[in-house]
KOLSESE-780377 format. One line per 8 residues: number of its first residue (from 1); their letters; for each residue x, y, z of C-alpha. Coordinates in steps of 0.25 Angstrom, whole numbers, plus 2048, in hexadecimal, padded with zeros to 3 digits. Example, Ala and Ser with C-alpha at 12.3 -4.5 7.8 and 13.67 -1.06 7.14 Angstrom:
! KOLSESE-780377
1> AS> 831,7EE,81F | 837,7FC,81D
***
This chain:
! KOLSESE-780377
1> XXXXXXXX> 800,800,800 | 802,80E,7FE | 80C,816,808 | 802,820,810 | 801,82B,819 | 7F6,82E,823 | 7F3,836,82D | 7E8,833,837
9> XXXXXXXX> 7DF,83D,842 | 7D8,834,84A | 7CC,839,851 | 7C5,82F,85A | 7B9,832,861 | 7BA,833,871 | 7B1,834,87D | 7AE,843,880
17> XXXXXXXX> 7B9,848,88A | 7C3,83B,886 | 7D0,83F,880 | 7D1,83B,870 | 7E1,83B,872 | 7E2,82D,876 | 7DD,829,86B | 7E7,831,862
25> XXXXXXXX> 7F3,82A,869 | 7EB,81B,867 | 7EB,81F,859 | 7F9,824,856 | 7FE,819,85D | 7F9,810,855 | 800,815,84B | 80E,814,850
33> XXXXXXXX> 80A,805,854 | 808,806,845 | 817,809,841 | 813,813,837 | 819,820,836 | 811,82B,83A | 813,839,83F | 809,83E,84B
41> XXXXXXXX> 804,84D,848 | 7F7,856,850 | 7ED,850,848 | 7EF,846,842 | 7FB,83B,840 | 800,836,832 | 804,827,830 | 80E,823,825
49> XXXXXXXX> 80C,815,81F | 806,80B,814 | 7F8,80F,811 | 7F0,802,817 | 7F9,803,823 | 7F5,811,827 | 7E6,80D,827 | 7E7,801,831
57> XXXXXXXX> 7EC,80B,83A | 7E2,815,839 | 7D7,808,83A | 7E0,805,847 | 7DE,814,84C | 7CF,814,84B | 7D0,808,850 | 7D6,80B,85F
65> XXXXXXXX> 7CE,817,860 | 7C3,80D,860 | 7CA,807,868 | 7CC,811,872 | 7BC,814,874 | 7BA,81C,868 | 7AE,81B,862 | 7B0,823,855
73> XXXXXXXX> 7BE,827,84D | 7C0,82F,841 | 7CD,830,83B | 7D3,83A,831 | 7DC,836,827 | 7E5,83C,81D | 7EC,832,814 | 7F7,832,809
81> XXXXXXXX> 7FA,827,800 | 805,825,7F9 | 808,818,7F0 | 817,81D,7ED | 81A,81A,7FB | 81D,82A,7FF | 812,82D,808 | 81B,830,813
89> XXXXXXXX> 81A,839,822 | 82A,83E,820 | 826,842,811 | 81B,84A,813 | 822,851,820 | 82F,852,819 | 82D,862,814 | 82A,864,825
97> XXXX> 837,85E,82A | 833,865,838 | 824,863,837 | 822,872,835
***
């Protein structure tokens, strides 16, 4: 499959007063169990890796927050696809060598 990059904000629905960040951390740290790259940023979190991949994590994501007592989950995603095998974090940061 095609090399891919995706970025993820997951918003789970929680109880009134409960805090959603919890279920942030569950979700990125599925994501590192993954081994994929991936770069954290204030909104959302980008993940570097084949197409098919990528996917299974996100089904994973929805899944704990499930998990965890959510009873809804709705997750936005921005995706490249790229069947040369360039779609890469370092390539589209490499004009912001200090992330300004």
């Amino acid at each position: 499959m095609a090399q891919a990059l995706l970025s993820i904000q997951i918003l789970p629905k929680v109880n009134p007063g409960e805090d959603v960040i919890p279920y942030v951390d569950r979700a990125i740290e599925i994501i590192k169990e993954s081994g994929v790259a991936y770069r954290v940023g204030p909104l959302e979190t980008t993940m570097e890796g084949d197409l098919d991949q990528l996917i299974d994590i996100v089904k994973k994501m929805n899944d704990a927050m499930f998990e965890r007592g959510s009873p809804s989950v709705m997750s936005q995603i921005k995706l490249v696809v790229d069947s040369k095998q360039n779609a890469s974090i370092a390539r589209q940061l490499q004009k912001y060598p200090d992330g300004q």
